[in-house]
N, C-alpha and C positions, 0 to 999 in steps of 0.2 A: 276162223276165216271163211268159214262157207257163208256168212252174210253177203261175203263177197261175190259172186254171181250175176255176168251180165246179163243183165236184162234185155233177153234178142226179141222187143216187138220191134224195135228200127233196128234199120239198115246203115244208119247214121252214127259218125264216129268222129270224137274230136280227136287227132293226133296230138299228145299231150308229151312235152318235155317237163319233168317233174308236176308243177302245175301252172306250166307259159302253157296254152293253146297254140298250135303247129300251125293246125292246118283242118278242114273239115272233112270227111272221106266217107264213101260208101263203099260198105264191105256186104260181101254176098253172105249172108246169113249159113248158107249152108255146107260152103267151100273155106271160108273164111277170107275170101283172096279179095284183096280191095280190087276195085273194079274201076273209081275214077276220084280225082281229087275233086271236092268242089270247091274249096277254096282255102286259099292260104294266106294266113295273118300275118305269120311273123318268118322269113325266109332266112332265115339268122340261124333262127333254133330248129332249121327242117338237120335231120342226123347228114354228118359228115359225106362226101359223095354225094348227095341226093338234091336233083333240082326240082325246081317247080313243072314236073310233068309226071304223069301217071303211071308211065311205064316205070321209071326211074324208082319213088317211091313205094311201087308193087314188087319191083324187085329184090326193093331195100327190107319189106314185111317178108317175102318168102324167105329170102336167106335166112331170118333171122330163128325158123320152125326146122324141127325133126326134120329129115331130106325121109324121101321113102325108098333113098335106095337102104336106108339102115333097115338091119336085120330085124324082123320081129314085128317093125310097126303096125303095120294092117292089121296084128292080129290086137296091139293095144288100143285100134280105135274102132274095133269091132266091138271090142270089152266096153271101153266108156263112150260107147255111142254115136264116135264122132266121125264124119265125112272124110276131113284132112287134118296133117299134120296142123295148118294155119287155123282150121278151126279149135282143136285143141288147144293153139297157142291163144287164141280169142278167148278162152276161157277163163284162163287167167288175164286179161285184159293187155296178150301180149309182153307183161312185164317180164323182165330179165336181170340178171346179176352180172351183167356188162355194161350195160348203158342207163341211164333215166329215160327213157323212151314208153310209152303205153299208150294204148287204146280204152278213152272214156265213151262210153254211150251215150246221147245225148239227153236221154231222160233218166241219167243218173249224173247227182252230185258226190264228186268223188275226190280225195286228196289225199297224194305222192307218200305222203309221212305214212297215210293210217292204214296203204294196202302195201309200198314196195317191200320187196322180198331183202332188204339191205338190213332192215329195223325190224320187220316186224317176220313173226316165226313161221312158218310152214311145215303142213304134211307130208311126210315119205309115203305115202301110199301110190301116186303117182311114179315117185322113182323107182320102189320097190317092182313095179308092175312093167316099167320101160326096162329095168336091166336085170331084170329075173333074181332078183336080191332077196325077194321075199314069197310069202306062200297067197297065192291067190284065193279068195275066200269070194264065190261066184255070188254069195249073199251081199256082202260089203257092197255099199255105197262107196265108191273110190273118189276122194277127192279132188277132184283137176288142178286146182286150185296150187300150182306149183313152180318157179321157176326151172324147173325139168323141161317143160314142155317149149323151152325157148332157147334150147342147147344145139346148136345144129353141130354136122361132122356122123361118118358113118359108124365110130364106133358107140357103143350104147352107152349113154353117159347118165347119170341124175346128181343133181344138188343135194344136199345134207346137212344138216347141222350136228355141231358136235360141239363138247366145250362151248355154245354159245358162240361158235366159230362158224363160217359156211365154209364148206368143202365142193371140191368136184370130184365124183368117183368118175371112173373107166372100167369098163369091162368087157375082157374079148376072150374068151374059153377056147377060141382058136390059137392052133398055131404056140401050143405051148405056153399061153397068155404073157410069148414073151413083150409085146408093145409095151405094158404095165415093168414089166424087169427094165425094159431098153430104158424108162425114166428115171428106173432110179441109178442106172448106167450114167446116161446124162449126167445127173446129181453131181457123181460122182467126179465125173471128167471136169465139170466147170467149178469146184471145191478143188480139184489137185492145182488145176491152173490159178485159183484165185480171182478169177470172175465171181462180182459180186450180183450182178443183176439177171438172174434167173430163177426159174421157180421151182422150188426145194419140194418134188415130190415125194413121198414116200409110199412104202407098200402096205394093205392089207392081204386078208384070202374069203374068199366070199366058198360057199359050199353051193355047186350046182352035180343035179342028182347025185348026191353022195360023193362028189369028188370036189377037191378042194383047189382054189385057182387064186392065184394074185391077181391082185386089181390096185391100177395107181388110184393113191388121192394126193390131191394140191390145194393149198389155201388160196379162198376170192386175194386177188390183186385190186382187184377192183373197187367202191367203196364209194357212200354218196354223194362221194365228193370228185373223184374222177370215173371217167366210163373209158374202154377200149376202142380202139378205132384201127379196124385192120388197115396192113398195106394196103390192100383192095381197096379199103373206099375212099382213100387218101388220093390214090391213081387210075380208079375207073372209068369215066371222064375228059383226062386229061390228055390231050392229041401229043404226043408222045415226038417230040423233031426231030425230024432223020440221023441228024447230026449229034444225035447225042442217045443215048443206054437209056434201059427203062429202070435199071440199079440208079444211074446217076439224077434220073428224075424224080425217081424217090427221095433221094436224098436231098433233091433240089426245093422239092412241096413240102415237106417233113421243116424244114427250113423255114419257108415259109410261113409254116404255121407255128412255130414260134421256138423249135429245136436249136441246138446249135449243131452245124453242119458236120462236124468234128467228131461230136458224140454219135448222132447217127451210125455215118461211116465205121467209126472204131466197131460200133456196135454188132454190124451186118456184115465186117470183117469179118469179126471173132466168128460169129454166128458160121461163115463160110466155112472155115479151119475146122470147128469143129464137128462140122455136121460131116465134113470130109472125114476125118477121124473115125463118127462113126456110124459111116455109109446112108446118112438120114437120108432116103429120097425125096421128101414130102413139104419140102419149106416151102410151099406156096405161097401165094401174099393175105391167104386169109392166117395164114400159122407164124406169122409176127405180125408185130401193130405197135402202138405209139397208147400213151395215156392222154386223152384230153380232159383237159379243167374245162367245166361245164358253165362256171361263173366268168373267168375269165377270156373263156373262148377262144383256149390257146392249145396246143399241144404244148404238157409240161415236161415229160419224160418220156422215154424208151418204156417200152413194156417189157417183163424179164422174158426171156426166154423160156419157152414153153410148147410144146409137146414135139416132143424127137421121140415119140413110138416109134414111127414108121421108116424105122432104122434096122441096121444090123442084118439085114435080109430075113425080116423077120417071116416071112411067107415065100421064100423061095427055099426050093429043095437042095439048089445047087449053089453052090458058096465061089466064087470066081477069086483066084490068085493071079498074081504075079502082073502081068500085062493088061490081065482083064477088069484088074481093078482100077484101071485109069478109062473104062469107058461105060461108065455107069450112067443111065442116065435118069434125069429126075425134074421136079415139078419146080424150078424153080426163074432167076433171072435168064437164065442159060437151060440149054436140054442137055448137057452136058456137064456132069460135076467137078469132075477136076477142070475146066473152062471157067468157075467162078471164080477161083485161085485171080485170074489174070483182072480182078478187081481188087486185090491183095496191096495195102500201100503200107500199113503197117503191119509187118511180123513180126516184130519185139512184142506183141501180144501173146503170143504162144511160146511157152518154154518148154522147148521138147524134154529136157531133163525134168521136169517134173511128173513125165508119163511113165518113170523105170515103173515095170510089171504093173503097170494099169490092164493091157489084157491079162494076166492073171486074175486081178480083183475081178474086171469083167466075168472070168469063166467061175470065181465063186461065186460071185450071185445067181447066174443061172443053175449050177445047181443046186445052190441052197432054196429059190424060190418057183422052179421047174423040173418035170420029168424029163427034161431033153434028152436024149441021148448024147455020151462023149463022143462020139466023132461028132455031131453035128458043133457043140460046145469048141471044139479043138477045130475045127475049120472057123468059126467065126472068132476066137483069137488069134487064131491067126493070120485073119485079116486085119484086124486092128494093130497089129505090131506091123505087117507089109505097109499096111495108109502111114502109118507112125514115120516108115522110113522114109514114103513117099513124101511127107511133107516135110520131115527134114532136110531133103536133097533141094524142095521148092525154098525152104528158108537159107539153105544156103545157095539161092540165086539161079537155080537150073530151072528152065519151064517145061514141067514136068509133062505139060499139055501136049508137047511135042515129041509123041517116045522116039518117032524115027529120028529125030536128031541127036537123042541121050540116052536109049534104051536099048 
């Protein structure tokens, strides 16, 4: 793959969906940040959320690079030379294991089949280098040449293959590297329930200086045939009427765009129940999304459910019981968690009988694949049995939201 190499004497860039021509664009060579559209061909195939204006588009290229609030980065584009995360991701011509989306240079002829990361294999040397998974050799030529470098999100992630399979590892040595545990937590919770649509992560343990740490991996959902489309870019855009939720206008575009309104809902139900279950703070609208058919230009599916690290308190020292676990608040349709409940229309999704001693299993896996300490271990099951009861009191018709009327 290192044939592959743009060629930066222009500043000139076709926006390419697999190989339709987007739109034409000038990217600053040095920053990698596009700077102005010059023109758009086909406004159909500009990616989901994004209009025909510059800002829009610039925004749509930055999200989609390493953020530089993640840990480490300055010091990997110190290594391979690069200005920004955007320039990095320019190296690789922007491509990504989410969408058909890239960046052609205009004096290279180039095609979807012979470079995307879907089909064709790629180097760990970049991912090695982004999540500290491997040993730095200051001689080595490092390949950029990687779907890593289009991973955005703060914890440190890389692409992989395995079995002729592509994987996404996680890795956070902080904090007990429980985020990596809290997934296979997740796994866990939506296998007891019988939810079929989520993403079946599993753990490995990576060795940083001498000590040994779990890291989630999850197989691509994605595939050259559908790309991911967060909430975000589904609702970015859209003037949101007073008179109505920004949950039910989700549901209402999602629609729209070729869902049925039914599955949605059930969907973003379940999703609520559970993440209550197990304290997820973090479901913002880039951490669900929707599958889009790129041929038919439709949304086909729900995307599974995917990434509840940023659960279980996994960075707070103090664990809240009883009262206090009804005022949590979190990144989501609401500031307030147990306030998503009151979007709750089907509960027959949740079978509290099928959670007996789930916090138990809970507290073996954290020891089995962490040092935690047991107090901390026995405070955070025993939160999960306290939500358990909580939401059994909300299934049987109390709103829980309201302590001073029931608590």
């Amino acid at each position: 793959m290192d044939s592959y190499i743009p060629l930066m004497t222009s500043d000139l860039y076709v926006l390419k969906h697999k190989d339709i021509d987007v739109a034409m664009v000038r990217i600053n060579k040095i920053t990698g940040q596009i700077e102005f559209i010059i023109d758009v061909y086909h406004s159909e195939e500009l990616p989901v959320g994004c209009k025909e204006n510059s800002a829009n588009l610039a925004e749509w290229w930055n999200n989609r690079a390493i953020p530089d609030s993640r840990r480490g980065i300055q010091k990997v584009l110190n290594y391979v030379n690069q200005k920004t995360s955007q320039a990095l991701m320019l190296s690789s011509y922007g491509l990504s294991l989410t969408d058909h989306y890239w960046m052609q240079p205009v004096e290279q002829e180039l095609y979807w089949s012979d470079i995307n990361f879907f089909q064709n294999d790629f180097s760990d040397d970049l991912g090695e280098l982004l999540t500290d998974t491997g040993t730095i050799d200051i001689d080595k030529n490092i390949t950029q040449f990687s779907p890593s470098s289009s991973v955005n999100g703060e914890m440190k992630k890389k692409w992989l293959i395995k079995d002729s399979k592509r994987y996404l590892m996680k890795v956070n040595i902080n904090n007990y590297g429980q985020q990596a545990v809290n997934e296979l937590i997740a796994r866990r919770l939506h296998k007891r329930l019988g939810w079929s649509n989520y993403v079946p992560y599993f753990l490995e343990k990576i060795t940083f200086e001498g000590k040994e740490y779990p890291c989630s991996l999850n197989e691509m959902f994605t595939s050259p045939e559908l790309e991911l489309v967060s909430g975000y870019q589904l609702i970015r855009d859209f003037k949101v009427p007073q008179d109505m939720s920004e949950y039910e206008c989700m549901i209402k575009l999602a629609a729209a765009q070729g869902l049925d309104k039914t599955v949605v809902r059930k969907q973003l139900e379940y999703t609520i129940m559970t993440d209550f279950i197990l304290t997820n703070t973090d479901r913002h609208y880039n951490n669900f999304g929707f599958l889009y058919d790129s041929t038919k230009k439709k949304l086909v599916h729900m995307a599974p459910i995917f990434d509840t690290g940023n659960a279980l308190f996994y960075q707070e020292d103090y664990i809240p019981t009883g009262k206090y676990l009804l005022d949590i608040r979190v990144a989501s349709f609401l500031k307030r968690e147990v306030d998503l409940l009151q979007y709750v229309r089907h509960p027959e999704l949740i079978s509290i009988d099928k959670l007996n001693d789930f916090s138990k299993e809970t507290g073996e896996l954290l020891r089995e694949y962490t040092k935690m300490p047991e107090s901390r271990i026995h405070a955070i099951t025993r939160s999960i049995d306290e939500k358990i009861d909580f939401l059994d009191a909300f299934l049987h018709g109390k709103m829980i939201w309201k302590p001073q009327k029931y608590w």
